[in-house]
C-alpha positions in Angstrom: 88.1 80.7 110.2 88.1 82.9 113.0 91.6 84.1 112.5 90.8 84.6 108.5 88.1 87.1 109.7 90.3 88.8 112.4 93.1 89.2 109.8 90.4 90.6 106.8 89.3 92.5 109.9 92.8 94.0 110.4 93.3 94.9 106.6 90.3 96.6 106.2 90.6 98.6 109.2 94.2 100.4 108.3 93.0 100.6 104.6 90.3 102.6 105.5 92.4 104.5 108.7 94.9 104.7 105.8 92.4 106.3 103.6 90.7 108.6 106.4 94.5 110.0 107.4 95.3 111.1 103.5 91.8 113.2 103.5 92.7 114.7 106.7 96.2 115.4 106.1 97.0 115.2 102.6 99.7 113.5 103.7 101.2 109.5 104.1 99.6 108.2 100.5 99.5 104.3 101.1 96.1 103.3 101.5 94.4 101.6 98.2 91.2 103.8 98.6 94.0 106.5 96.7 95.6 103.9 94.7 92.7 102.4 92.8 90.9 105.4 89.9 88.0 103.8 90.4 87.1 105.6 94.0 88.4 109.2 92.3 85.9 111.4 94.0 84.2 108.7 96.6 87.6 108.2 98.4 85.9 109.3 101.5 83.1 106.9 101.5 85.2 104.4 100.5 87.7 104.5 104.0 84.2 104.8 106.1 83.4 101.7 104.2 86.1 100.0 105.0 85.9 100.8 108.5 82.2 99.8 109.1 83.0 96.3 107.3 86.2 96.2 109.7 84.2 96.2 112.3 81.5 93.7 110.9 84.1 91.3 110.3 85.0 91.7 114.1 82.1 90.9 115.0 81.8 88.1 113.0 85.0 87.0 114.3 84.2 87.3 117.7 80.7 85.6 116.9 82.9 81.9 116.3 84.0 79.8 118.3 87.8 79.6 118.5 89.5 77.1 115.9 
């Protein structure tokens, strides 16, 4: 379980990185914060998102006990 989290962890962190370095840059499109129409306009919020619950899922990760 602990690895699960780690690995959710991981994704959500370069999605929303991903995310943050389009709306910096305008550059590199690969994160799913542009891919999805639904976030048109709340992009943004949507990579902070996904950062803070990276870092929750750390946490959570790192709350477990190894498998």
């Amino acid at each position: 379980m602990k690895r699960l989290l780690e690995f959710l962890g991981f994704l959500a962190l370069t999605q929303g990185t991903g995310g943050r370095v389009y709306e910096i840059t305008g550059k590199v499109r690969w994160g799913v914060t542009q891919r999805w129409s639904v976030l048109h306009g709340y992009e943004i919020y949507a990579g902070i998102a996904l950062i803070v619950l990276a870092l929750a899922l750390f946490a959570a990760a790192e709350s477990r006990k190894p498998d």
